[in-house]
Structure formats: structure tokens, C-alpha cells
DRENDREN-153374 format. One record per residue: residue in three letters; x, y, z of N, C-alpha, C in turn. Coordinates in steps of 0.001 Angstrom, whole numbers. Layout:
N
rest = ALA, nx = X, ny = Y, nz = Z, cax = X, cay = Y, caz = Z, cx = X, cy = Y, cz = Z
...
END
This chain:
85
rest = UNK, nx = 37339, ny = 52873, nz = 9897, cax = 36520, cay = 52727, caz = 11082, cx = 37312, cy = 53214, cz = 12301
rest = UNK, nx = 36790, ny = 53749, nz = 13399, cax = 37346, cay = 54596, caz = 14031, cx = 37519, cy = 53571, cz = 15401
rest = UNK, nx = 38827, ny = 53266, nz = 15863, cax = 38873, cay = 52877, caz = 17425, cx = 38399, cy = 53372, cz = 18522
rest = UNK, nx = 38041, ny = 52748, nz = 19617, cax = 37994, cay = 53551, caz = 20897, cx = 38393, cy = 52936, cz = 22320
rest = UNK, nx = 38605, ny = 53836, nz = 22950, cax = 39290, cay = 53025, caz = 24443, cx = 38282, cy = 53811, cz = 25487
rest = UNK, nx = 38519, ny = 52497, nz = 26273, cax = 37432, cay = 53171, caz = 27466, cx = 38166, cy = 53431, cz = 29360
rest = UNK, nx = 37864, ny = 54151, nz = 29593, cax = 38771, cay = 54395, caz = 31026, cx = 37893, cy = 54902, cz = 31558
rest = UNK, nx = 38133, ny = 53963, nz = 33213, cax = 37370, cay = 53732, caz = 34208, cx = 38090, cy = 54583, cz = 35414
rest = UNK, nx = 37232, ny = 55141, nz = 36605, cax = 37793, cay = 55862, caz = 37154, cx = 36922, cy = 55792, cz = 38530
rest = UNK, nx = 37014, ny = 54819, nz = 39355, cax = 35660, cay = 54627, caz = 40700, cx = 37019, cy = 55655, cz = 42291
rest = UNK, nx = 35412, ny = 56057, nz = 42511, cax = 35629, cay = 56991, caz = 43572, cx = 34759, cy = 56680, cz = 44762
rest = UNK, nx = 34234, ny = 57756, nz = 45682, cax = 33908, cay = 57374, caz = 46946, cx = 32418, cy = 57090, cz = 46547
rest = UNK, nx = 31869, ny = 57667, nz = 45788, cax = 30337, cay = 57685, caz = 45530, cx = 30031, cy = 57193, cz = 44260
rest = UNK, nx = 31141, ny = 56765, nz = 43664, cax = 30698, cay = 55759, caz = 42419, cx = 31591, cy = 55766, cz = 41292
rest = UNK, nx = 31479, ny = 54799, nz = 40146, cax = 32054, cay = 54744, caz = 39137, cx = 31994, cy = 55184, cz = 37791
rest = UNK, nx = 33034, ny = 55931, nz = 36948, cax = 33082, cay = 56533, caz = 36189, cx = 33529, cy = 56242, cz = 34788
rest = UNK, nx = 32926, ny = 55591, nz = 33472, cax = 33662, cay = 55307, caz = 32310, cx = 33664, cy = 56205, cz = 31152
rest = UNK, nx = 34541, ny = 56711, nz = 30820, cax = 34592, cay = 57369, caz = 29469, cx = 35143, cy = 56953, cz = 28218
rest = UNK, nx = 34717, ny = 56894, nz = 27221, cax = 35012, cay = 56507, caz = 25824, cx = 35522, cy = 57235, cz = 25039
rest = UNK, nx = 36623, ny = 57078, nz = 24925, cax = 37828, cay = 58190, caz = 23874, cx = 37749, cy = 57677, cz = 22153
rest = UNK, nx = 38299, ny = 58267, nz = 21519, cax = 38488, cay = 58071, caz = 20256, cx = 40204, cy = 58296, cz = 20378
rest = UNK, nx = 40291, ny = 56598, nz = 19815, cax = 42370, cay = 56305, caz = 20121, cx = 42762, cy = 57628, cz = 19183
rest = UNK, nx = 42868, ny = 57751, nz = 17767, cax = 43528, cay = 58521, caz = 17353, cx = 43688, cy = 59856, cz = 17325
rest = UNK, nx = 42354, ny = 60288, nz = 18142, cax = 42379, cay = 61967, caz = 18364, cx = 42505, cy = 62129, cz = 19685
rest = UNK, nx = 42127, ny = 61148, nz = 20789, cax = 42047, cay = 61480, caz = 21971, cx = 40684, cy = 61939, cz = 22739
rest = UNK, nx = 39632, ny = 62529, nz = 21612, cax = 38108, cay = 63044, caz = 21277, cx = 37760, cy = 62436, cz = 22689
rest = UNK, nx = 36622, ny = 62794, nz = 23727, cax = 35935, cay = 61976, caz = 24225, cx = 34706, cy = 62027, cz = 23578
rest = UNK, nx = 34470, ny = 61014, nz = 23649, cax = 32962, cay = 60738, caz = 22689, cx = 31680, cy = 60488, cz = 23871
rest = UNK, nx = 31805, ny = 59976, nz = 25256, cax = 30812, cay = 59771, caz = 26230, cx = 31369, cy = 59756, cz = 27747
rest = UNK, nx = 30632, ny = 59612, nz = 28292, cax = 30675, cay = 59365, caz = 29851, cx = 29170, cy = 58716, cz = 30156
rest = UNK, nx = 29575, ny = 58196, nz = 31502, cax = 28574, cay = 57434, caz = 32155, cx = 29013, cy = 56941, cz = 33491
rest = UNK, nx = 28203, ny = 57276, nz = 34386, cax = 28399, cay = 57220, caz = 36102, cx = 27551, cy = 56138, cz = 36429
rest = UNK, nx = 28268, ny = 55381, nz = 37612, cax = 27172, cay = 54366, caz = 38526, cx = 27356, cy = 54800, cz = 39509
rest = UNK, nx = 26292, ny = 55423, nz = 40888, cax = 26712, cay = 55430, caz = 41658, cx = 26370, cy = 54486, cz = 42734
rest = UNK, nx = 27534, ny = 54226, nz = 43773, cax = 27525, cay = 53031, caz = 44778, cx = 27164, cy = 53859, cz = 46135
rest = UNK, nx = 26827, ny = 52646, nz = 47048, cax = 26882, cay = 53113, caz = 48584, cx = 28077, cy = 53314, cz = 49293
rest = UNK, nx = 28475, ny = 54324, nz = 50610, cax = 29823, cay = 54418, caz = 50978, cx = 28858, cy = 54055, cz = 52246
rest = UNK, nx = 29177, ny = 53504, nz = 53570, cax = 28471, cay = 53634, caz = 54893, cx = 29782, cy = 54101, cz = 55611
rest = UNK, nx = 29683, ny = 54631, nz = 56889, cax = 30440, cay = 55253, caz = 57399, cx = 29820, cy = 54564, cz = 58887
rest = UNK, nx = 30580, ny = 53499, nz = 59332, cax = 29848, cay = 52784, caz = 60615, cx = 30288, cy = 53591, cz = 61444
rest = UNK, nx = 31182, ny = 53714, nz = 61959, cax = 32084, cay = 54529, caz = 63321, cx = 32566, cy = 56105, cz = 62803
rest = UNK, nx = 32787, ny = 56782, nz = 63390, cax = 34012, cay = 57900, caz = 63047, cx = 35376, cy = 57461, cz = 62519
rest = UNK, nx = 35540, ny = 58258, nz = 61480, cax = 36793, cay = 57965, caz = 61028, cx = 36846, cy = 56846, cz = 59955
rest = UNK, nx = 35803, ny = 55959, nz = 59645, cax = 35961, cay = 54281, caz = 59203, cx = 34803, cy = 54856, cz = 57158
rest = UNK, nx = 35259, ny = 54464, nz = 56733, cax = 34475, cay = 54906, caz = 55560, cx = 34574, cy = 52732, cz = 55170
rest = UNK, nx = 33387, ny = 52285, nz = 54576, cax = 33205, cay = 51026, caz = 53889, cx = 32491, cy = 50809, cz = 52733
rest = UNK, nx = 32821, ny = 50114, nz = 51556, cax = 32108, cay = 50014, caz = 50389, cx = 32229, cy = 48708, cz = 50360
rest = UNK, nx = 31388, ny = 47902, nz = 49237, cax = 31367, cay = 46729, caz = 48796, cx = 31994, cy = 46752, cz = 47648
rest = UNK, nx = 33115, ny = 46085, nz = 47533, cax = 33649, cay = 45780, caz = 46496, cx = 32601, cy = 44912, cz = 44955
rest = UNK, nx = 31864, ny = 43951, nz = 45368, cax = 30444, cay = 43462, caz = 44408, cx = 30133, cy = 45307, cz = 43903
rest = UNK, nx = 29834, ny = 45857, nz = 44490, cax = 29417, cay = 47289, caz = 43991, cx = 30052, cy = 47966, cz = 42798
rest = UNK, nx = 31477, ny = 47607, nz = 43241, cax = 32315, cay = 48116, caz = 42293, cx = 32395, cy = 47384, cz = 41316
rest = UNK, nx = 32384, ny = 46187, nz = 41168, cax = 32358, cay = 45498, caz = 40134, cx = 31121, cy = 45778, cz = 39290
rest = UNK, nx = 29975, ny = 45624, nz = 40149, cax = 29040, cay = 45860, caz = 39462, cx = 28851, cy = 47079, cz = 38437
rest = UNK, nx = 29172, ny = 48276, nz = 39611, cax = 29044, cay = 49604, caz = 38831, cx = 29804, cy = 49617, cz = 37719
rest = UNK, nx = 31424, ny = 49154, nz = 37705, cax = 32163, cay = 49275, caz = 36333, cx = 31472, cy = 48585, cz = 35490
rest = UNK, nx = 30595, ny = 47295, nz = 35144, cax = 30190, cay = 46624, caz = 34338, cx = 28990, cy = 47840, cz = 33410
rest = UNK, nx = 28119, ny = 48343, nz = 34776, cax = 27386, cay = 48941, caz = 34187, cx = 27553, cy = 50189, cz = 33580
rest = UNK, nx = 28406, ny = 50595, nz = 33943, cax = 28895, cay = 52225, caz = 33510, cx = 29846, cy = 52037, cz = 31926
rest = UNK, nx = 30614, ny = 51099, nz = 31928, cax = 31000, cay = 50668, caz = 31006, cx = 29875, cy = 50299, cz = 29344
rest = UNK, nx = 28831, ny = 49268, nz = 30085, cax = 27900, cay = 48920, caz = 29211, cx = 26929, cy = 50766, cz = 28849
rest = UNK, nx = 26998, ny = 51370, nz = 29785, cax = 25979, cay = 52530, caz = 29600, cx = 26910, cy = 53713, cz = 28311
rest = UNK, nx = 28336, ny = 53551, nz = 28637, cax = 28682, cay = 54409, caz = 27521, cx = 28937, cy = 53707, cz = 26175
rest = UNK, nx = 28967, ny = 52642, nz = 26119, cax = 29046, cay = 52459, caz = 25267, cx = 27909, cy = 51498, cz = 24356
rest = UNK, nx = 26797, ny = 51845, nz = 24777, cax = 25617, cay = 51614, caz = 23807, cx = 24788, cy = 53591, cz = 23405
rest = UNK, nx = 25067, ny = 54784, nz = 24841, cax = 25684, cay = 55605, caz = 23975, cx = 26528, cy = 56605, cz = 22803
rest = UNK, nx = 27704, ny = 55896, nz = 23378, cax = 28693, cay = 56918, caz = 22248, cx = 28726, cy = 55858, cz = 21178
rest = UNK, nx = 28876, ny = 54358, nz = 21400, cax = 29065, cay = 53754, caz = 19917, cx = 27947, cy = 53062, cz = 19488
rest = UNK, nx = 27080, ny = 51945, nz = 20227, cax = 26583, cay = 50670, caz = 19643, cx = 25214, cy = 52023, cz = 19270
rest = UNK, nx = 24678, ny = 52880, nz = 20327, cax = 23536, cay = 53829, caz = 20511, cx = 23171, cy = 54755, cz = 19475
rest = UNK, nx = 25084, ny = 55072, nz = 19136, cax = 24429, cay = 56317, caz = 17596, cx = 23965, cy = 57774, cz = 18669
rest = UNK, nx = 24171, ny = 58029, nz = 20105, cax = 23956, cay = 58732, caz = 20864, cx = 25126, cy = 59843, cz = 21366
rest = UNK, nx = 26731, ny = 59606, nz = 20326, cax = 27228, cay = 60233, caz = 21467, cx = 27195, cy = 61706, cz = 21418
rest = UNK, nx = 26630, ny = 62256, nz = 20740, cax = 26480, cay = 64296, caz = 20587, cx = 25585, cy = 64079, cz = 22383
rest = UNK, nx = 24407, ny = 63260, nz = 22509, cax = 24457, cay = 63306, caz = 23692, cx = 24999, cy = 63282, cz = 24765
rest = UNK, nx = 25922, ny = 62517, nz = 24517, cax = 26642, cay = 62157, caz = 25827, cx = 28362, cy = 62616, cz = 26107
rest = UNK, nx = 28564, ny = 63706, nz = 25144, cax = 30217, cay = 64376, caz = 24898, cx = 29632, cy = 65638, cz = 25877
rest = UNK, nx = 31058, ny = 65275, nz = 25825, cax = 31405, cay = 65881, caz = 27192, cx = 33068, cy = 66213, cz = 26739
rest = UNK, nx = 33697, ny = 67997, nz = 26783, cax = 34956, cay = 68082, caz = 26560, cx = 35751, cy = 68462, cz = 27555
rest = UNK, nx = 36855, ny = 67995, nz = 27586, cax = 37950, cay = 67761, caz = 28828, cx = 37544, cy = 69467, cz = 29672
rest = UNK, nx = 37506, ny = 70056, nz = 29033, cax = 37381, cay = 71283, caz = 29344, cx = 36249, cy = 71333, cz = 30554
rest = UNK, nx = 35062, ny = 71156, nz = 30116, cax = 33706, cay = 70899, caz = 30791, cx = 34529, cy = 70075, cz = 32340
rest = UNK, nx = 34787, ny = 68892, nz = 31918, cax = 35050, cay = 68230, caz = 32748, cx = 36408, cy = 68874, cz = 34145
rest = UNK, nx = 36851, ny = 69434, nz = 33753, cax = 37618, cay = 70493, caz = 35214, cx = 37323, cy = 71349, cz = 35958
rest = UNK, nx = 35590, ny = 71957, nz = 35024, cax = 35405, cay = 72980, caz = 35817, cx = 34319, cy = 72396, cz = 37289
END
């Protein structure tokens, strides 16, 4: 049976989880939440941290009823390659 690890990656406009396969490195999915940034003043950028929590929960739960519990991940692969350009 095959392991997998998942890595999270939140930015200005939202959060990012991908699901690897431990022994090859494979990514098997991705899945984005995106959050609000408000920008009250010049210069001042603000998020809600609840957001972030939230979004990792959900981005987390979204790849992985894709790539594993879903039986979905040919949908949802995505190779490192793709991902730089």
C-alpha cells in the first residue's frame, strides 16, 4: 500500500495542498482555497488568520478525497514541471 504526505503552502490569495507519494516523490493532486487579502490604507495588506485555518482544512480535505479517498487523482496530477511554468 502506497504512503502519502501532504504539503501546505498559503500565500497572499490563498491556500495550497499537495499530495505526494513518500516513496517516489509522484505528486498525485493539488487543491487551492482561496482567502480574502483587504488592503485598508496604502502600504498595509490584512488577512484573517480563521481564513487560513479554514482554507488549510479545506484544501487539505479537497485533495485528498481526490487523489486518495476519491479514486480521482489522473484528475487532479499535476507534474512539478507544469507547476513552474
Amino acid at each position: 500500500m502506497a504512503k502519502y504526505v501532504v504539503g501546505v503552502d498559503g500565500g497572499t490569495g490563498g491556500i495550497r495542498a499537495g499530495l505526494f507519494e513518500i516513496a517516489t516523490g509522484t505528486p498525485v493532486g493539488f487543491a487551492d482555497t482561496p482567502y480574502e487579502t483587504t488592503y485598508p490604507r496604502p502600504g498595509w495588506a490584512e488577512q484573517d488568520p480563521n481564513d487560513w485555518w479554514a482554507g488549510m482544512g479545506s484544501s487539505v480535505r479537497k485533495v485528498l478525497a481526490r487523489g486518495v479517498g476519491g479514486g480521482r487523482a489522473e484528475e487532479t496530477h499535476k507534474s512539478l514541471d507544469d507547476l513552474r511554468r
